[in-house]
N, C-alpha and C positions, 0 to 999 in steps of 0.2 A: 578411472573408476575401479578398474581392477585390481591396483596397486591400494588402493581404499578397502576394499575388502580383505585382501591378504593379510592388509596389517591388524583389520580389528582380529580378523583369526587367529592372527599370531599373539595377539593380546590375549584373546580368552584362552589359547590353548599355554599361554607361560601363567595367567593367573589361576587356571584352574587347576592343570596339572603341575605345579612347580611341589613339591614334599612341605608340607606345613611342620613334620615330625614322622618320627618313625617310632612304633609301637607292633610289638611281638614278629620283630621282621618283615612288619610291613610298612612301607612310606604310605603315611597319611598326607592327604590332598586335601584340595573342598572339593575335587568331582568325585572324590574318594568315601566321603561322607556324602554327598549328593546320592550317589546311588547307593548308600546303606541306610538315607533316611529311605530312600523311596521303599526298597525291597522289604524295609522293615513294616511301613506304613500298608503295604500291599498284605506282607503276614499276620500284621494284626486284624487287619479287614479280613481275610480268608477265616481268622481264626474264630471272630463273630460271626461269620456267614455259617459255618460249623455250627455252631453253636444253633444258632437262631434256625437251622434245619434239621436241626438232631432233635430241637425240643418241640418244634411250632409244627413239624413234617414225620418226617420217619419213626419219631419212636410214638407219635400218634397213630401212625398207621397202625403197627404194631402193640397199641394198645395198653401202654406202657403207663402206670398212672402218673400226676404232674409232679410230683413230688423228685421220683426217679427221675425221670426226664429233666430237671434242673441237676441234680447229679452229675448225670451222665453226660450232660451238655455243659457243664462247668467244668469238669475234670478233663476231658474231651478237647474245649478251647485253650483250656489251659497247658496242658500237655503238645498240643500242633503248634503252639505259637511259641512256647520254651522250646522245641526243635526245630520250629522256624528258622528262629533270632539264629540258633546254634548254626548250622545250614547256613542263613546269610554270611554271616561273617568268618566264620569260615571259609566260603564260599571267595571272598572278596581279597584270600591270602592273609587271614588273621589266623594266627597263631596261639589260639587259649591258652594251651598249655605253658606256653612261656609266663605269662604273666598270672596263672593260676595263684601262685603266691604271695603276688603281692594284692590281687583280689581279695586273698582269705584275708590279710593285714587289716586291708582299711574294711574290711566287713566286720570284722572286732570291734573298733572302732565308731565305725558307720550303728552299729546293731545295739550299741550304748544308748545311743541318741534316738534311735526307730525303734523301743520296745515294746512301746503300744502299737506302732502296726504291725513288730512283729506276732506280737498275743492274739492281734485280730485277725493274721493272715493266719495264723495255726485253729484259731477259733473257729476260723469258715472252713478250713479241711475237716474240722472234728466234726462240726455239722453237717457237713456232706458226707460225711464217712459214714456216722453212725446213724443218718437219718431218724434221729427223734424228732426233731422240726424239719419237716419239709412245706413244701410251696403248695399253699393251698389249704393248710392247717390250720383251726382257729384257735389262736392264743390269749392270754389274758398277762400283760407285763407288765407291774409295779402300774396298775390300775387301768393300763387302755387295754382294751379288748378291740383285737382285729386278725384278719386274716396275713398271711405270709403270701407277700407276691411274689419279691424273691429273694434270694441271699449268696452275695457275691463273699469274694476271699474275704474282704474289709468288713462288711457290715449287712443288717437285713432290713428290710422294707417290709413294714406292718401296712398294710390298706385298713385304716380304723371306720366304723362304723359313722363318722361324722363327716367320712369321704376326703378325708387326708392323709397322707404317706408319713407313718416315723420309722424313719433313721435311727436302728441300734446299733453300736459296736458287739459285734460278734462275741468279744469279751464277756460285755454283760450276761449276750444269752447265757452262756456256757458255766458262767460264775455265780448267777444270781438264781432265783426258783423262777421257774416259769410255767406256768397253768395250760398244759395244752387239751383241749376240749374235746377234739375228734383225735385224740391219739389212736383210737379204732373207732368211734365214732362221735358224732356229735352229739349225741342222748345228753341232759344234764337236770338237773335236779333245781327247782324254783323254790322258795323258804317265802311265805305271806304269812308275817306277825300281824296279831289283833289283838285287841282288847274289849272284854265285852263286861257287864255290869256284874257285880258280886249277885245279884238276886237273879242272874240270868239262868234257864234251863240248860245244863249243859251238856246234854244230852241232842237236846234242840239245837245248838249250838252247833255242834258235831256234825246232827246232819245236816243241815245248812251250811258247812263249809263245803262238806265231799259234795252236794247237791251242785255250789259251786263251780267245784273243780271239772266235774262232768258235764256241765253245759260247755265249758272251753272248750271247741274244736280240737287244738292242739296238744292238749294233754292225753298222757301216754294212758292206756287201763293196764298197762303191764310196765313196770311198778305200780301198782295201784294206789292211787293217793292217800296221802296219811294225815288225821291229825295231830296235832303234840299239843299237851297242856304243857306248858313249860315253867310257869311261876306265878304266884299270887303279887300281884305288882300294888305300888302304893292306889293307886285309883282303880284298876280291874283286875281281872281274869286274863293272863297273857297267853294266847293259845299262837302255833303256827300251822299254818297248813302245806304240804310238802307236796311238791306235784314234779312230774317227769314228764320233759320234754323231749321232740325228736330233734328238733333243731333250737341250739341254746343261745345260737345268735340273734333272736326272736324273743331274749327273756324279756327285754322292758318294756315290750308291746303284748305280750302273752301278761305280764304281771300285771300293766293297767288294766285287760281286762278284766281278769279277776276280780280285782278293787273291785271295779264299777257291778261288776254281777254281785260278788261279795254285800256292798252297802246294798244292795236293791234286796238282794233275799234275807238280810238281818231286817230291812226296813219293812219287808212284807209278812216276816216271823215275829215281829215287835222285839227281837234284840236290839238292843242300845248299846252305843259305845260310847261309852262315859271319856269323861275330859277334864283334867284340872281346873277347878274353879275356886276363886278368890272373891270372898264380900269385900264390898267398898263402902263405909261410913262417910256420912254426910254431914257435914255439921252448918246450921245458920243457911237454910237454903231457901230462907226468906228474901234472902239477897240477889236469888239468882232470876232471871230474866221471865217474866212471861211467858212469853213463847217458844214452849220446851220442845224435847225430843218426839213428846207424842204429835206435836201441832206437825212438825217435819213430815213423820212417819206415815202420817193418817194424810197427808198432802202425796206422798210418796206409793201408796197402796190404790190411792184413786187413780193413778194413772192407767190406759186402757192399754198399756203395753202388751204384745200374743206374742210370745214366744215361736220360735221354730217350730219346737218340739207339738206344741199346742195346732199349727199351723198343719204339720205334716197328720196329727191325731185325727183333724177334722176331713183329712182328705177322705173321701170312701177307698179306694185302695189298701191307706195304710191303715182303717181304723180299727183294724184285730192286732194290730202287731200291741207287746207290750212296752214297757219301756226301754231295757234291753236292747231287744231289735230296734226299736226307734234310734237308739243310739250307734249301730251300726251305721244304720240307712242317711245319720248328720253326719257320720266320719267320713262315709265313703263322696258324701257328694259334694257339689260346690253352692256357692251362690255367686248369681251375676244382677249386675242392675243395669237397667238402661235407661238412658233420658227420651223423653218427648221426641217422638218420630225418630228415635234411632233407630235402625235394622238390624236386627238380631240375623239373619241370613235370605240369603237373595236364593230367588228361584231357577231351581237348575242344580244347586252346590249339596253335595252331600250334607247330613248330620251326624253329630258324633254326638249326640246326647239326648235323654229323655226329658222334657220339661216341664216345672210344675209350676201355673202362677202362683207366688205366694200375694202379691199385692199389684195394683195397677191393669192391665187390660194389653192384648194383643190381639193383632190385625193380620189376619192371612189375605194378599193381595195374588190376585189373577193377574200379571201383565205380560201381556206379548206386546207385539209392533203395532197392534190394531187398537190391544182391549185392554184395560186396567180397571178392575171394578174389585170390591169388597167382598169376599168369598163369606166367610165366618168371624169370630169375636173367641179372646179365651178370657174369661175372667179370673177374679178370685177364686183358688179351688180346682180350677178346671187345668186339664192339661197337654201337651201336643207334642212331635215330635217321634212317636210311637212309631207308626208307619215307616215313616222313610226310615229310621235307625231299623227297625225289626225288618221288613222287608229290602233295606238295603237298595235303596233306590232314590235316585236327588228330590229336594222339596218341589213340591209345583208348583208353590208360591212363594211370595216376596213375605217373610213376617218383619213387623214394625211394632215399636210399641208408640201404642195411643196415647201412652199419658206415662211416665213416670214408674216404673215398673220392675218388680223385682222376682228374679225368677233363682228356681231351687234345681239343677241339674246332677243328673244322674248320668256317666258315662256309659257307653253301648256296654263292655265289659261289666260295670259294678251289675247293670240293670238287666243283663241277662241272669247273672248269678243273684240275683235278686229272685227272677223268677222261677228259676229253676228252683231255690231253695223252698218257694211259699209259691206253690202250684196256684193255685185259687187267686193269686194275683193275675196270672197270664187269664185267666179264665174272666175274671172281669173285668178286665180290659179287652179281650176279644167281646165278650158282650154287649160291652161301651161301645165299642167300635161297631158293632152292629146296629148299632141306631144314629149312627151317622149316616145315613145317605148322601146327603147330599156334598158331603165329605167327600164319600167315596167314590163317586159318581164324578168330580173335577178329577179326584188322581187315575180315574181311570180312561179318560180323557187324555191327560197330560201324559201317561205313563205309553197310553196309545200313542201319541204324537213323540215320541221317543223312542219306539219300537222295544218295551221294555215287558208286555205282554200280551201275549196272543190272542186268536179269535176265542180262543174257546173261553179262557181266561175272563174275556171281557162276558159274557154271559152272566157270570153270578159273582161279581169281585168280595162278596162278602165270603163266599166257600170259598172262595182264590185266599182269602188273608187268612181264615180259622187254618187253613191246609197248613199256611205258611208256618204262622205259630205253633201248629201240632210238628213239621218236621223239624220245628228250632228245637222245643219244648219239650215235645214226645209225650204230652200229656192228650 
């Protein structure tokens, strides 16, 4: 058995260490590479780990913004791991300098055939160097608009606004124009062309745009909005309206809003915005069928279809809001439907959501191990969910829908800033909620048997919930 082992030894130690070659006075092996892959493999990991703590640690601490911080951590790895290499092999009895020459040879050569990654590897120095793109910058290249995540020697990584990563060669940046938006900040300027009727007021016009631009949240009052008449166009009056923004990565959601306030206050000033139109001649239209477009139309207009929008108008809550805001309050929420005795949430489980029935009926069930009976009903109009999301406390019952049922939800976040924006909502809904009793009187029950409020608490749960809502509210 012993004589079995000496020999495989004597096998690995004549095939590993026998000189495969000699280079720069040193015999090359395969344990000779063995441990120049490894040492090599251990320096590149060191030189990442650098990296990845210069940028994610230390020069965070230090406050350092991300842009430098990729700098300094790219220059950083790259300089520890070209002294690494240098060090290992060295290290290992290589002799650089011998063969220095004939390195620069086949790099002539070699550098023929690698000129695009050498343009790319000198492109990623030049953007490290000069820091006009750094990490974190948002850019606009040959039409995608995104931010820089990061940018190695080769090439840089855009994070695009549609939540994919492009791939540029560094060449590009540095040769092509590139649009950078927060090169000190991200402020940027929004252009809304319109066209409004040759008989239009344009004066009225005018102000109805700025009117506009100042109901947008996001728009800047310093630059102060502009409009431009720009051109008598074949069908209207082309005017544009110019607004400044703080954050420009925001433009195609700041610009839809506009539109939609834009049409609403041309449509409530009676400007019109004219549209190419073409007559169509009819010839022999004896021929044509009975049962025209009106017989359709006039089938089509009978339908008893209610809109969302119409649905949400009717609620008492929402029925001061304009259209406008109505169309906030359809962006922000969702719809869900249930079938016939589905459970929309069991008693016990938190809610995340405000609820409105738009159609169908729901069923609040009391059930413990004892008792399952029928609390209350939500019909059309009516709504639940209030309590537990504002108070922050699980359902006390089982809801179910009775019939086929389709509900309009509002998240805890949209429907506080809901409230907080339209005071007089929180207010009549605390109201509503005051003429529940009998509501209130099971959650305060259930809330008991949960240890979720106190004695005193349970005295008046109507001044327990106004309280509640006054310190969410502060109204």
């Amino acid at each position: 058995m012993y004589n079995y082992w000496l020999i495989i030894k004597q096998w690995f130690q004549q095939t590993f260490s026998t000189p495969l070659l000699s280079v720069g006075g040193e015999e090359i092996s395969i344990l000779w590479v063995l441990k120049a892959l490894i040492l090599l493999i251990l320096v590149s990991i060191l030189a990442r780990g650098t990296k990845r703590f210069l940028k994610n640690y230390l020069l965070v601490a230090l406050r350092i913004n991300e842009g430098t911080r990729e700098v300094i951590g790219t220059l950083s790895s790259l300089s520890l791991g070209t002294l690494g290499y240098i060090i290992v092999l060295q290290g290992l009895g290589l002799d650089l300098a011998s063969f220095a020459v004939v390195v620069g040879g086949l790099g002539v050569g070699i550098g023929f055939g690698l000129q695009e990654i050498t343009k790319n590897l000198v492109s990623g120095l030049t953007l490290l160097g000069e820091s006009k793109l750094k990490v974190g910058d948002l850019i606009e290249f040959q039409g995608h608009l995104g931010y820089i995540q990061e940018i190695s020697l080769r090439s840089t990584v855009i994070k695009t606004f549609k939540g994919s990563q492009l791939v540029i060669p560094n060449t590009d940046l540095t040769s092509l124009p590139v649009e950078n938006w927060n090169y000190e900040n991200c402020h940027g300027r929004i252009e809304i062309s319109i066209g409004v009727a040759y008989n239009s007021d344009l004066l009225l016009v005018t102000e109805l745009l700025l009117e506009s631009a100042f109901l947008e949240q996001e728009v800047l009052t310093y630059p102060s909005p502009q409009v431009v008449f720009i051109e008598y166009g074949d069908n209207a009056l082309i005017f544009e309206l110019w607004v400044w923004v703080a954050n420009i990565e925001r433009r195609q959601s700041i610009k839809s809003s506009l539109n939609f306030i834009i049409e609403y206050k041309f449509r409530q000033g009676g400007i019109s915005i004219p549209f190419p139109q073409r007559e169509l001649w009819l010839k022999n239209t004896e021929s044509f069928p009975s049962n025209n477009f009106h017989e359709v139309s006039n089938k089509q207009s009978s339908s008893n279809h209610i809109t969302l929008k119409d649905s949400l108008k009717s609620f008492p809550c929402f029925k001061h809001l304009n259209e406008l805001e109505l169309r906030k309050l359809i962006e922000v929420g969702s719809r869900h439907y249930l079938k016939k005795e589905e459970i929309f949430i069991n008693r016990g489980e938190y809610g995340s959501h405000f609820c409105i029935v738009l159609s169908g009926q729901m069923q609040a069930i009391y059930e413990t191990t004892k008792v399952s009976r029928l609390l209350f009903t939500f019909n059309q109009g009516e709504y639940f969910g209030e309590l537990p999301l504002l108070l922050e406390v699980p359902y006390p019952t089982t809801m179910i829908a009775s019939e086929d049922t389709h509900l309009f939800l509002l998240a805890k976040e949209c429907f506080q800033n809901l409230l907080n924006q339209y005071p007089y909502l929180a207010k009549e809904i605390a109201s509503e909620l005051a003429k529940r009793q009998e509501t209130l009187e099971e959650y305060r029950n259930s809330l008991q048997e949960m240890g979720l409020i106190d004695d005193e608490s349970l005295q008046n749960p109507v001044v327990w919930i106004r309280q509640r809502l006054s310190d969410i509210f502060s109204f």
